[in-house]
Each structure stands twice: as C-alpha cells, then as structure tokens.
Backbone as ProteinMPNN parsed JSONL, in Angstrom:
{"seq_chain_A": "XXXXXXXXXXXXXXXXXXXXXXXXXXXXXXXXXXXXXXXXXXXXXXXXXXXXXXXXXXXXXXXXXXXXXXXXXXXXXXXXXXXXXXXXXXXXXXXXXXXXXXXXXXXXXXXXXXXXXXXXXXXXXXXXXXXXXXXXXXXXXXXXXXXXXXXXXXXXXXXXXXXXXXXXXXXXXXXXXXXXXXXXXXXXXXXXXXXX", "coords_chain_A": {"N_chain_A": [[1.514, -61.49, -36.045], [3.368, -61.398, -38.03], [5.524, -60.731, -37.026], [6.319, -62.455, -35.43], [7.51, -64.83, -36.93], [9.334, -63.451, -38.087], [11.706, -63.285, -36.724], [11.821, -66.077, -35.849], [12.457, -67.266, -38.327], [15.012, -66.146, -38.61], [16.504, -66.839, -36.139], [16.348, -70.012, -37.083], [17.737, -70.118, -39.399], [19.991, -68.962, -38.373], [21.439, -71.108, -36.393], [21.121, -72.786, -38.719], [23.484, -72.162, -39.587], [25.232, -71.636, -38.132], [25.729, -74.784, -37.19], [27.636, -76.119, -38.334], [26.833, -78.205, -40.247], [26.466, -80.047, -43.471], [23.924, -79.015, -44.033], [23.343, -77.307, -46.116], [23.747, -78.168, -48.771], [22.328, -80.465, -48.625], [19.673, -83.116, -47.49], [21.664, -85.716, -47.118], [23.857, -86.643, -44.794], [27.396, -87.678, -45.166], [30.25, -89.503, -44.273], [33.655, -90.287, -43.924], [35.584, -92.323, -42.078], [38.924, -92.598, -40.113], [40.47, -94.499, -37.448], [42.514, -94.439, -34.906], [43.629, -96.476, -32.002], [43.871, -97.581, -28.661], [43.991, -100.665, -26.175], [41.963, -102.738, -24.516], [41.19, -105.896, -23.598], [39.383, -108.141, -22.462], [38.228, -110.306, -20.121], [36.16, -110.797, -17.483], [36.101, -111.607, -15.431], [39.024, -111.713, -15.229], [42.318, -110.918, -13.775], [44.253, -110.371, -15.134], [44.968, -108.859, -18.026], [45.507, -108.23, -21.602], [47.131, -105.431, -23.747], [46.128, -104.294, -26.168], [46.222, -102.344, -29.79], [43.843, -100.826, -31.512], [42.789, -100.476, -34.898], [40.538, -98.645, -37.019], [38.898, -98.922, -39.771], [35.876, -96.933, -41.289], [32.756, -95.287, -42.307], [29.859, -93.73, -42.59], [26.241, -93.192, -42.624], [23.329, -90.69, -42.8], [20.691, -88.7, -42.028], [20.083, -85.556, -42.697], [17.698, -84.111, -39.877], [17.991, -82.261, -38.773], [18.923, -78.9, -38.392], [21.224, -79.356, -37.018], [20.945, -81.382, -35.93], [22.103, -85.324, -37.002], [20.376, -88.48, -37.87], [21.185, -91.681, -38.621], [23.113, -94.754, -39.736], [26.316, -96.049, -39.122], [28.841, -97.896, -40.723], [31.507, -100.561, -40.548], [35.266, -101.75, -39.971], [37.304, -103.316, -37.861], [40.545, -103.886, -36.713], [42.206, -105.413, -34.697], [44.921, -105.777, -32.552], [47.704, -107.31, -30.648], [49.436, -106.044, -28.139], [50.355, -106.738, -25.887], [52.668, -109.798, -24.5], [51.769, -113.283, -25.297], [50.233, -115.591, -23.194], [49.721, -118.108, -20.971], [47.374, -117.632, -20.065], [45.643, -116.09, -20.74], [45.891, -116.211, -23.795], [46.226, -115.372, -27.125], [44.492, -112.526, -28.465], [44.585, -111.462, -30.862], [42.54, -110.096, -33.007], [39.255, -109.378, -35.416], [36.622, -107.377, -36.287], [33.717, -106.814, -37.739], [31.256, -104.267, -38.02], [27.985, -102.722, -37.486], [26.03, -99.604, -36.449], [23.388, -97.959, -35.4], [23.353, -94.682, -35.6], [23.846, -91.646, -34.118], [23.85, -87.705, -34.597], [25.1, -84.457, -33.415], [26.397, -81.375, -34.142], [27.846, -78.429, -33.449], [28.822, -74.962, -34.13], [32.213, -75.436, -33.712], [31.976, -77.687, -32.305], [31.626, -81.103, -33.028], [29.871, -83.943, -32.056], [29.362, -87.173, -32.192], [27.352, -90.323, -31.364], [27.144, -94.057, -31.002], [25.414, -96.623, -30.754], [26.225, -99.795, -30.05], [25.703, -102.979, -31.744], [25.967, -104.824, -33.004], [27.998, -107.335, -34.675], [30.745, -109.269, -34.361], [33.141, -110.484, -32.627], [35.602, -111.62, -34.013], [38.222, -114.068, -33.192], [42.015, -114.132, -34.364], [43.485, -116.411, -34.064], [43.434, -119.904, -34.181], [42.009, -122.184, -31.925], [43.658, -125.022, -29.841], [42.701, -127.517, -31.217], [42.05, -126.921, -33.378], [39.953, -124.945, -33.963], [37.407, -122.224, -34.702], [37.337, -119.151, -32.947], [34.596, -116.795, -31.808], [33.524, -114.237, -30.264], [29.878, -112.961, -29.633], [26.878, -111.487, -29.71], [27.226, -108.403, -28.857], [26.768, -105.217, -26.701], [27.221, -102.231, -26.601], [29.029, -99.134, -26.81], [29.865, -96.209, -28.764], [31.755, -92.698, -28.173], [32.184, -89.954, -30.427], [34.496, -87.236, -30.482], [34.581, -84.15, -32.001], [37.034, -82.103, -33.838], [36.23, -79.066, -36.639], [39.394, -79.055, -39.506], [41.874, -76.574, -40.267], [41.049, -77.188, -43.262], [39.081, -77.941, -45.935], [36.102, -79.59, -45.191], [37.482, -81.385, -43.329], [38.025, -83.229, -40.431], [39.236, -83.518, -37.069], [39.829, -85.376, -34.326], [38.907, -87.284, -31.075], [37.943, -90.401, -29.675], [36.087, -92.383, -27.692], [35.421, -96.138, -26.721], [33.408, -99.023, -25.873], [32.483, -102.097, -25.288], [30.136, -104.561, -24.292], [30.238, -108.81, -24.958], [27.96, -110.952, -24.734], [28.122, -113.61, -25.505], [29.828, -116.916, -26.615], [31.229, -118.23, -29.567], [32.236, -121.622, -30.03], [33.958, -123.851, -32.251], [31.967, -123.654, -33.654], [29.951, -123.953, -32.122], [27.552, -122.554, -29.184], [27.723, -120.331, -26.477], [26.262, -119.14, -23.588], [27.932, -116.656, -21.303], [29.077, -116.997, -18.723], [31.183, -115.01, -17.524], [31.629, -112.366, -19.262], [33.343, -110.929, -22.375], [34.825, -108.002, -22.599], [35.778, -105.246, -24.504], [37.353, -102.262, -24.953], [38.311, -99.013, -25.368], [40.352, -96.396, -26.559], [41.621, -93.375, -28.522], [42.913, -91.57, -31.035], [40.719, -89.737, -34.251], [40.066, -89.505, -37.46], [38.32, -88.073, -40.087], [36.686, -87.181, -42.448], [33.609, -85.152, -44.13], [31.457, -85.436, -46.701]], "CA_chain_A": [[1.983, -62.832, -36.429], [4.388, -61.306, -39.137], [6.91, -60.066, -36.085], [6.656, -63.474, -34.482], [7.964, -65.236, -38.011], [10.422, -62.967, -39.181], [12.919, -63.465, -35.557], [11.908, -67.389, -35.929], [13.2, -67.858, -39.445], [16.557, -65.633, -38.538], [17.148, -68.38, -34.982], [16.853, -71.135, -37.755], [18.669, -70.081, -40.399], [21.078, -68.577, -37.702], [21.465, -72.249, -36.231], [21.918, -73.713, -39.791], [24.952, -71.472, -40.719], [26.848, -72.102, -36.958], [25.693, -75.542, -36.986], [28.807, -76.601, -38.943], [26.31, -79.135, -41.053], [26.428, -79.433, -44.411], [22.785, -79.124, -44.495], [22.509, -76.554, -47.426], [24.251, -79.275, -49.607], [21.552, -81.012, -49.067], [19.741, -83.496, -46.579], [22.055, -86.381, -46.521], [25.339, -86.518, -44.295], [28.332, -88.943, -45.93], [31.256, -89.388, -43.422], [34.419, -91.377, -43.906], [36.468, -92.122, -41.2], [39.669, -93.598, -39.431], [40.847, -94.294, -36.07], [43.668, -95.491, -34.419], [43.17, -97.118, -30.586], [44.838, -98.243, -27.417], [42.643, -100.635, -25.112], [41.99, -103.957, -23.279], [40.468, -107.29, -24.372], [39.328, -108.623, -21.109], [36.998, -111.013, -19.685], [35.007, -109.627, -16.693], [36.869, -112.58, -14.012], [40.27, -111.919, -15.471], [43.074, -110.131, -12.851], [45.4, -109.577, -16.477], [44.455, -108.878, -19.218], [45.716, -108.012, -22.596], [46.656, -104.491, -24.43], [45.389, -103.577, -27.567], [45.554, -101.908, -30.417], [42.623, -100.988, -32.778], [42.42, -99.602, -36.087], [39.245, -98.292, -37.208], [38.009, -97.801, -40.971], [34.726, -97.01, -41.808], [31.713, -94.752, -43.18], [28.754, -93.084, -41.79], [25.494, -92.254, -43.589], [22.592, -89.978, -42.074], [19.99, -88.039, -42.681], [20.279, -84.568, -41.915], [16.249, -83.89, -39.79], [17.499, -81.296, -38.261], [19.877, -78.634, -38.975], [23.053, -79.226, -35.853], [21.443, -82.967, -36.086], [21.641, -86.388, -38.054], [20.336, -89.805, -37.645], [22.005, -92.692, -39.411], [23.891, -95.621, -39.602], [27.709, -96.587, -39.297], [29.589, -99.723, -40.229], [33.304, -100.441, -40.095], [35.657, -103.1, -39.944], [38.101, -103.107, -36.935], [41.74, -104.631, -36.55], [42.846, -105.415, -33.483], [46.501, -106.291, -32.327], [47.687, -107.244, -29.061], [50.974, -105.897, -27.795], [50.937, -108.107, -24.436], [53.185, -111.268, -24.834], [50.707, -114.743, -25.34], [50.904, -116.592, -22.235], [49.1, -119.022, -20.926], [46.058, -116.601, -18.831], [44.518, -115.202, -21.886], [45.752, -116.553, -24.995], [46.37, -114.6, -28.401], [43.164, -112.234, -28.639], [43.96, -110.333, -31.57], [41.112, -110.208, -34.387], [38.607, -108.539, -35.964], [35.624, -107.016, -36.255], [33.052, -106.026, -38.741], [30.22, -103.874, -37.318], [26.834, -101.84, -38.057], [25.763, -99.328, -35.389], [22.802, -96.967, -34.708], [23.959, -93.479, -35.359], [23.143, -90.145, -33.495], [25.177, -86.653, -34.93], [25.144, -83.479, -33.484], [27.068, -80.279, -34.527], [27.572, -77.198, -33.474], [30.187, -74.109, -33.986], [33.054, -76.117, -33.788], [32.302, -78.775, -31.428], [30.899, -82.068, -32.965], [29.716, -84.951, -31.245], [28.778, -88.373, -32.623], [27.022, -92.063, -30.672], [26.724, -95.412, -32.23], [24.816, -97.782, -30.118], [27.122, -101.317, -30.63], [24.656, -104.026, -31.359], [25.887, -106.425, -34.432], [29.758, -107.405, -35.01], [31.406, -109.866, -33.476], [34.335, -110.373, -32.37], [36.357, -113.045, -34.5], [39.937, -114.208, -32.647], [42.383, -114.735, -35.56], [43.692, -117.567, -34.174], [42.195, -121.239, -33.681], [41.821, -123.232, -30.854], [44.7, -125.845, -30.63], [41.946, -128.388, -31.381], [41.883, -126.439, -34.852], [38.645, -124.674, -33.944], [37.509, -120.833, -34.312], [36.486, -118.309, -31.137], [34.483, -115.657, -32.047], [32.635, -113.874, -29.18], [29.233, -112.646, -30.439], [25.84, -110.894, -28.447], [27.352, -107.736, -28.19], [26.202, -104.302, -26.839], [28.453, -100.904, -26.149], [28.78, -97.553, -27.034], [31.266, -95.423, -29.062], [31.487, -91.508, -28.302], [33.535, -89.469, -30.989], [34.332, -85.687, -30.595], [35.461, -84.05, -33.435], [36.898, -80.6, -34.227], [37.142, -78.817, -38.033], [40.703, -78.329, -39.135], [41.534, -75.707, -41.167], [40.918, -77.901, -44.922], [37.836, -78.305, -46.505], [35.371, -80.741, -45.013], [38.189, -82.72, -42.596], [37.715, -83.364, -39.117], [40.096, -84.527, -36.014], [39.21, -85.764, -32.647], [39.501, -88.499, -30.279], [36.749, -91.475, -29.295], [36.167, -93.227, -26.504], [34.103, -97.517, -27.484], [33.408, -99.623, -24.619], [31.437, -103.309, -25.882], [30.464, -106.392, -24.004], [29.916, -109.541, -25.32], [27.594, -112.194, -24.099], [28.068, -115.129, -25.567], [31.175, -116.893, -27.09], [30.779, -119.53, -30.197], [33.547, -121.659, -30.573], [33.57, -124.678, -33.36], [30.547, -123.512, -34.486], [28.438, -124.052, -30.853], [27.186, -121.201, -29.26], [26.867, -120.296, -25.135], [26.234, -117.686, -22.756], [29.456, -116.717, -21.325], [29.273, -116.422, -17.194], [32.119, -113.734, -17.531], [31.491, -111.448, -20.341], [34.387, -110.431, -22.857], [35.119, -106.557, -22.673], [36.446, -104.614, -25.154], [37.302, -100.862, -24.187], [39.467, -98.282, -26.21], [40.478, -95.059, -26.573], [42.063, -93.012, -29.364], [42.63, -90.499, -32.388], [39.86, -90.536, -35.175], [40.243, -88.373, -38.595], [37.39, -87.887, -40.952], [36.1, -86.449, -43.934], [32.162, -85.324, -44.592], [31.435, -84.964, -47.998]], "C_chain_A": [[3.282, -62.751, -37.23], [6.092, -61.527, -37.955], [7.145, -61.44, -35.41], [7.649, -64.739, -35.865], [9.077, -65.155, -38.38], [11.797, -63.363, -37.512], [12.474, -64.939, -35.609], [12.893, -67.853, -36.872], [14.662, -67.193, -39.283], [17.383, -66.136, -37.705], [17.371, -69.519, -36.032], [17.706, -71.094, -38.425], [20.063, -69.45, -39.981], [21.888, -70.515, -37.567], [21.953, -73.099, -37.168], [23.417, -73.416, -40.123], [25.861, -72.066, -39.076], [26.669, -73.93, -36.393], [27.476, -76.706, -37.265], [28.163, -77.901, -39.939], [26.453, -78.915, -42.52], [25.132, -79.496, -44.927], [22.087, -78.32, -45.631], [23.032, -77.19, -48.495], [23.349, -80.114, -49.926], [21.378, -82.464, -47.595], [20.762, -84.909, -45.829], [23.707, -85.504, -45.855], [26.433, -87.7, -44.616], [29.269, -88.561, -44.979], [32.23, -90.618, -43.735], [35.142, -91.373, -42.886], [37.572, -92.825, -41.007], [40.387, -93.538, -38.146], [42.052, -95.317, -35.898], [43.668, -95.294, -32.486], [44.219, -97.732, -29.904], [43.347, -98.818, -26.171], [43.548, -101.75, -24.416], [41.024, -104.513, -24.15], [40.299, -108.007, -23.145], [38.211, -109.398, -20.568], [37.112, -110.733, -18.509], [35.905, -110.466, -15.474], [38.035, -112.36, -13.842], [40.813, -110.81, -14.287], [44.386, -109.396, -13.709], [44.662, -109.443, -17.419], [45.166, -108.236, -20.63], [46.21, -106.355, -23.07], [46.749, -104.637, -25.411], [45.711, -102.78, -28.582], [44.855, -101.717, -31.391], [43.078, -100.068, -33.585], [41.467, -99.915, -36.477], [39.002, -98.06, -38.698], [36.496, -98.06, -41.274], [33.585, -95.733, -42.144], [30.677, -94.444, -42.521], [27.903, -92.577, -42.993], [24.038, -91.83, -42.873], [21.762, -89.178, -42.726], [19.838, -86.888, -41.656], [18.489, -83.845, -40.738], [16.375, -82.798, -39.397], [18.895, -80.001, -38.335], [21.691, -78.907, -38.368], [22.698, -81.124, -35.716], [21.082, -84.454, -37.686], [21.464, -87.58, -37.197], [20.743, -91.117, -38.762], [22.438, -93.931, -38.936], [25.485, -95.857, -39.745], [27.878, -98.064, -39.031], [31.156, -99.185, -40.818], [33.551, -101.376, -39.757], [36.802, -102.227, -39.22], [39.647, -104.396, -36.672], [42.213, -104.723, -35.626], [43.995, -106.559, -33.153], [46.945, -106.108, -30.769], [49.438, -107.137, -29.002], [51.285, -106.445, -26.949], [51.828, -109.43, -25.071], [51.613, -111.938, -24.533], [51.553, -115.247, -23.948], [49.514, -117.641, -22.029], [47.631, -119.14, -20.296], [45.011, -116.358, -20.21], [45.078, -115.575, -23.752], [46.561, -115.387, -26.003], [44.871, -113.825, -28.657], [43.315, -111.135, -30.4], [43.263, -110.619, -32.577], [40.28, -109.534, -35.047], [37.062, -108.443, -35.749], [34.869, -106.492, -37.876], [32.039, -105.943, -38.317], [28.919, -103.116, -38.112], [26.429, -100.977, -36.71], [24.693, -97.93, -35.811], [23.589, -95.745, -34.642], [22.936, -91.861, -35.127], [24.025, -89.105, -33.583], [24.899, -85.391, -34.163], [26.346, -82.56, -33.814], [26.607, -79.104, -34.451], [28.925, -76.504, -32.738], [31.102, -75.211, -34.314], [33.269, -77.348, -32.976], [31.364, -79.868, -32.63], [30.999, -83.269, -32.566], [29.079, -86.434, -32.519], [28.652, -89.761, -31.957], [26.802, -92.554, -31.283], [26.688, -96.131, -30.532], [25.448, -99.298, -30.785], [26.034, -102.126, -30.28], [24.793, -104.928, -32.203], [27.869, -105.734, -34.077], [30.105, -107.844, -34.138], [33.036, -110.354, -33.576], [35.46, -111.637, -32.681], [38.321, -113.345, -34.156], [40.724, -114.883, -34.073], [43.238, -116.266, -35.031], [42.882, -118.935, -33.499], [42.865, -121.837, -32.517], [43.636, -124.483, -30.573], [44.013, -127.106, -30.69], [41.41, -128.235, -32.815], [40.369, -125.588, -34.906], [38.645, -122.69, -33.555], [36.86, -120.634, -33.306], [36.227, -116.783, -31.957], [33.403, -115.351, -31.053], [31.023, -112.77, -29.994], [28.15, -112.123, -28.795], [26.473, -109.645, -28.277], [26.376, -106.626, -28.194], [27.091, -103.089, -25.981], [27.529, -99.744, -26.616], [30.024, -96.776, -27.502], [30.502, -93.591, -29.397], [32.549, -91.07, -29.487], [33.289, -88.048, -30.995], [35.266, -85.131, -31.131], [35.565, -82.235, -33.694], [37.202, -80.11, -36.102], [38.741, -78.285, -38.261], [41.162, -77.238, -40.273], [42.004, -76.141, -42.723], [39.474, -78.437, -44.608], [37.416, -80.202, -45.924], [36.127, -81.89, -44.106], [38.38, -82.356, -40.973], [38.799, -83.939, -38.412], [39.679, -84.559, -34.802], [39.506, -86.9, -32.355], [37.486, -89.406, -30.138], [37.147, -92.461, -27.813], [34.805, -95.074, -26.948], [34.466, -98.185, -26.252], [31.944, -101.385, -25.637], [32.183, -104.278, -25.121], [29.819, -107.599, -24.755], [29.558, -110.657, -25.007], [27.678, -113.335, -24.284], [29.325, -115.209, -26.371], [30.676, -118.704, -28.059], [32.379, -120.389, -30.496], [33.452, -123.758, -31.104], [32.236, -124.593, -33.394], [29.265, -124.278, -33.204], [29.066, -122.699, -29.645], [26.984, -121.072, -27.768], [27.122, -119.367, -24.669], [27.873, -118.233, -21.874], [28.909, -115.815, -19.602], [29.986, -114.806, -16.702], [32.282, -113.048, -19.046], [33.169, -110.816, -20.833], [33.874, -108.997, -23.372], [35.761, -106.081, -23.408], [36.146, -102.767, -25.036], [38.699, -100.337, -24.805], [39.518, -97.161, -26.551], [41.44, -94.604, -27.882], [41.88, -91.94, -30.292], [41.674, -91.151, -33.581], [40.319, -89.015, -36.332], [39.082, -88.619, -39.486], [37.071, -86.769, -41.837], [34.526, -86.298, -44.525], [32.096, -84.437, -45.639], [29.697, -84.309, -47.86]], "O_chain_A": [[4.133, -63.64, -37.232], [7.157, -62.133, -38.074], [8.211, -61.563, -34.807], [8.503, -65.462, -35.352], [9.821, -66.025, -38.833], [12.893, -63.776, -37.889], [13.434, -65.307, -34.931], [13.867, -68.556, -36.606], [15.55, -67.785, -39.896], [18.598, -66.158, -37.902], [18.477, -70.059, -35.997], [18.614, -71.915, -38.297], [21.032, -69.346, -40.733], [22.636, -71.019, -38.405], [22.828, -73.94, -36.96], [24.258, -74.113, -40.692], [26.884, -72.75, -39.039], [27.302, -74.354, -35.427], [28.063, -77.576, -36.622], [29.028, -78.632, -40.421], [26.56, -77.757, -42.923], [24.96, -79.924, -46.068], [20.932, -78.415, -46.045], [22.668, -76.589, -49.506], [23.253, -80.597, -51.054], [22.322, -82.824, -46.891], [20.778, -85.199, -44.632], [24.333, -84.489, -46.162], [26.102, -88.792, -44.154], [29.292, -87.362, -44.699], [31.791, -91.766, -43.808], [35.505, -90.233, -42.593], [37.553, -93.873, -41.652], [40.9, -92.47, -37.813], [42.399, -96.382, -36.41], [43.701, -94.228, -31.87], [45.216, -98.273, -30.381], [42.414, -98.223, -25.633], [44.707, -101.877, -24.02], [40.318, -104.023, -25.031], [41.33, -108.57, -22.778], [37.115, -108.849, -20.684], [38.236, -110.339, -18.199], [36.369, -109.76, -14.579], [38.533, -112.576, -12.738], [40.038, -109.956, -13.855], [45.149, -108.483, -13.391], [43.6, -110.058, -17.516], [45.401, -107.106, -20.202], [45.318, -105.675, -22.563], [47.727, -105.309, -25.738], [45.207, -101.768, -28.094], [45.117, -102.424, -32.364], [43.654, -99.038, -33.235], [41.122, -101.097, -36.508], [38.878, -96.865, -38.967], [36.002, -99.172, -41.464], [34.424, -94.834, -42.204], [30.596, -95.171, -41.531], [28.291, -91.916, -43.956], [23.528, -92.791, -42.296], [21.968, -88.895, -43.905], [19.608, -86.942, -40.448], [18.251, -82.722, -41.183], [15.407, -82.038, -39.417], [20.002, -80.54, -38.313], [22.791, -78.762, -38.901], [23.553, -81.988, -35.517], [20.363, -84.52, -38.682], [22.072, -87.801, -36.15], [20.22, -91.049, -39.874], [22.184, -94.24, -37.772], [25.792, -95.789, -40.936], [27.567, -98.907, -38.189], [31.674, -98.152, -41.242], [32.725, -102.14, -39.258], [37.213, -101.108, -39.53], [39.51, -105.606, -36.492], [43.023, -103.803, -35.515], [43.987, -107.766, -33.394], [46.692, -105.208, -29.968], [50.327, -107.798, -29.538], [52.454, -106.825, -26.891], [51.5, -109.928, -26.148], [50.668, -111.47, -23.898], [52.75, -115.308, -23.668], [48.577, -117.823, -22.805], [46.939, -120.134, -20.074], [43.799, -116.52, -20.356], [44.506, -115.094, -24.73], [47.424, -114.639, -25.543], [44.004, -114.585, -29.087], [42.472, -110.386, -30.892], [43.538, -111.708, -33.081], [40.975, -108.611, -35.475], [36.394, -109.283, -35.146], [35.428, -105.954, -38.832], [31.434, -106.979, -38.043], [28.967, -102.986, -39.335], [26.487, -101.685, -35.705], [25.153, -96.986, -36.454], [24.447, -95.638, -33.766], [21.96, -91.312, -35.638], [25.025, -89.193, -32.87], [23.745, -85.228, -34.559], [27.428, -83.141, -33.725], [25.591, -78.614, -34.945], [29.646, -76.8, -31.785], [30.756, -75.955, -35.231], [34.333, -77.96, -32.889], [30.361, -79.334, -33.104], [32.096, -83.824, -32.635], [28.421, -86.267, -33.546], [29.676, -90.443, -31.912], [26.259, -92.137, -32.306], [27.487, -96.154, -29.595], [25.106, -99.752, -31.877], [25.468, -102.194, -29.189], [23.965, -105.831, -32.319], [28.515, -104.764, -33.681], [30.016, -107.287, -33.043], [33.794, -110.487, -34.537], [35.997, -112.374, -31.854], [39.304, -112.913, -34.757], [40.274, -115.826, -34.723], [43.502, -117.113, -35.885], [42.023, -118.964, -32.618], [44.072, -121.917, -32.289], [44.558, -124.43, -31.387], [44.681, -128.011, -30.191], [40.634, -129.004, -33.384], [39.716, -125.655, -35.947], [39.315, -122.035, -32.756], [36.062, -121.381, -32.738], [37.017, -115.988, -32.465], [32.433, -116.104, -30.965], [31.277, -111.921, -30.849], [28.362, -112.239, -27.588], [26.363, -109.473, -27.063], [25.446, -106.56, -28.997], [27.501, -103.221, -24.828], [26.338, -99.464, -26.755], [31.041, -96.681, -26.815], [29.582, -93.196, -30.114], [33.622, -91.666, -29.58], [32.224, -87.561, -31.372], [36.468, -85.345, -30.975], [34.666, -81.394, -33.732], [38.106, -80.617, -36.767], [39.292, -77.434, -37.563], [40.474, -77.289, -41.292], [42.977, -75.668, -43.311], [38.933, -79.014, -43.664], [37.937, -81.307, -46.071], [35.688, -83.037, -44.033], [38.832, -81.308, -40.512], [39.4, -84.85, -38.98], [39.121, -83.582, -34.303], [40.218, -87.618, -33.057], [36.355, -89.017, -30.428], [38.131, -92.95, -27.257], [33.644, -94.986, -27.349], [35.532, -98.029, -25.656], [30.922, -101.332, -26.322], [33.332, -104.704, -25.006], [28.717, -107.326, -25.232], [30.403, -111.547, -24.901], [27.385, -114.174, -23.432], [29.919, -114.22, -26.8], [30.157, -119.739, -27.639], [33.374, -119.895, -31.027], [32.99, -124.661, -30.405], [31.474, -125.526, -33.142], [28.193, -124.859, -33.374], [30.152, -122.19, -29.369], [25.98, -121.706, -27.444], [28.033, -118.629, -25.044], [28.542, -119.262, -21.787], [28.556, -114.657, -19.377], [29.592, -113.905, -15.961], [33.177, -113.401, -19.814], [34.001, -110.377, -20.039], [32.966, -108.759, -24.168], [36.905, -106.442, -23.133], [35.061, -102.186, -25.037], [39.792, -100.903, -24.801], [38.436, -96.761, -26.982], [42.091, -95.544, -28.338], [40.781, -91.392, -30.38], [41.632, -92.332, -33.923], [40.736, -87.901, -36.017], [38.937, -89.839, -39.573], [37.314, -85.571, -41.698], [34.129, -87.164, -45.305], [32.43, -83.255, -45.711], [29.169, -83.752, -48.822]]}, "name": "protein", "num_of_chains": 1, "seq": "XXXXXXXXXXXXXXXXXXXXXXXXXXXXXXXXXXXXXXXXXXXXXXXXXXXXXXXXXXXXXXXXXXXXXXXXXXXXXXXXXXXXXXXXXXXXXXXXXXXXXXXXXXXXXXXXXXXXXXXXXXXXXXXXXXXXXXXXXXXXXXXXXXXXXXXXXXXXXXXXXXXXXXXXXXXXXXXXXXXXXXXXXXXXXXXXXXXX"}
C-alpha cells in the first residue's frame, strides 16, 4: 500500500508545482484583468453591420479545488465604441456593459485557459431614441475563451480572447420584447492580467 502512496503524492505534488497555480499561496485565485477588442454589433437579419471596439476591465475570483483548476466568478464593465460611420441601417450602437459570468480556470506549464458562461449584463446603447427614449438589449447568453501565457514578471499574464453573446430581447422606454432577430455581439482581442 506504502509503494502505491508514495508515486501518488509525487504525480500530485508534481502537478501542483507545473500547474502554474498559485495554489501553495493558498486556496483562493484573485485575477485582475484588461482587454482591448475589435468586433461587430449586429443583429442576426442585418447585411451591414457595425465595427467595434471593446475595452474590457475587470476581476476574477475562484476557488482553487483542484491544483491546474479553479471555479469562480468574473464581473467587468465593458466600453464599446463604434468606428463605422452612423447611418441610417444600424444607428449609433456604441455602449456599455456591466457583466457577471460563471467562471471555469485551468492551468498548466505555461499554457492557461479560462471560460465565462455570459448570462447577466446587458447591453445599454449610449444613445437615446430620437423620441428621447433608452435601448438596452437584455436576455443574454455567450461565451468568452481567454488564453493566457506568463511573461517573464512576477504574477503577469498576456494573451488574447475570443466573446461571442446573443441577446434575446431588447427593452426600449422601459417595455420589454422578444427580439425576432437577435443582437450579436462578437470580439476578438489582447487581454493582460495580474493573479495575486
């Protein structure tokens, strides 16, 4: 039994050290982050549509269960700016966001991975109506990948992301309906972070 023990505990504690976690710190994981994005703002009928871009800040907190993974939560508030001219197809879309998402971490060696399931944060257009009325598209559900390498300074990360979120319904002066053609938001970009 001894011989089956002693090569178990030297795979785990192998695993912890090339995990790249900071799980001997202790079990939580703290992450700050920021991104900068190039997308589309697009409803699902449209033949134009909009580009984009996002800036990303926000925070990640997790609990380490296992040593290469964490489960957690991220939120973050998102800026989005549209470089297309306004015409008369699609409007002015740029606006914001403030989100919460379902988080899933792995790490290992030098690769790490991180998903957030998009399921709260909607999508508020900064400008009104010309009836004086806000549009903020709400219902959504996506997915943001981020893959992240260490760089050589303590605890700081760089990589790219890929976020994809649709949004079913669209409220605008404060009434609320399903939306035939779903508004798409889809973006790509550099992310930098820091886990303390």
């Amino acid at each position: 039994m001894k011989s089956i023990i002693n090569p178990l505990k030297f795979f785990l504690v192998t695993l912890m050290l090339l995990s790249g976690q900071a799980w001997a710190l202790g079990p939580l994981h703290l992450e700050a982050f920021g991104s900068a994005g190039y997308g589309k703002a697009k409803l699902a009928n449209e033949t134009d549509s909009p580009n984009m871009t996002v800036y990303h800040l926000g925070g990640t907190v997790g609990y380490n269960f296992f040593p290469m993974f964490y489960l957690g939560a991220t939120a973050g508030f998102q800026s989005l700016s549209q470089l297309s001219d306004t015409n008369r197809a699609y409007g002015n879309r740029k606006g914001t966001r403030l989100d919460i998402a379902p988080t899933l971490g792995f790490s290992f060696l030098f690769i790490k991975l991180k998903y957030e399931y998009k399921m709260f944060g909607d999508y508020k257009l900064s400008k009104k109506t010309s009836t004086n009325q806000e549009v903020k598209y709400t219902s959504p559900r996506g997915h943001r990948l981020t893959l992240g390498i260490p760089l050589p300074l303590p605890l700081v990360d760089l990589g790219v992301y890929y976020e994809t979120i649709s949004f079913g319904k669209v409220e605008q002066g404060g009434t609320e309906s399903t939306l035939t053609n779903k508004m798409k938001l889809e973006h790509y970009g550099l992310v930098a972070s820091v886990t303390f």
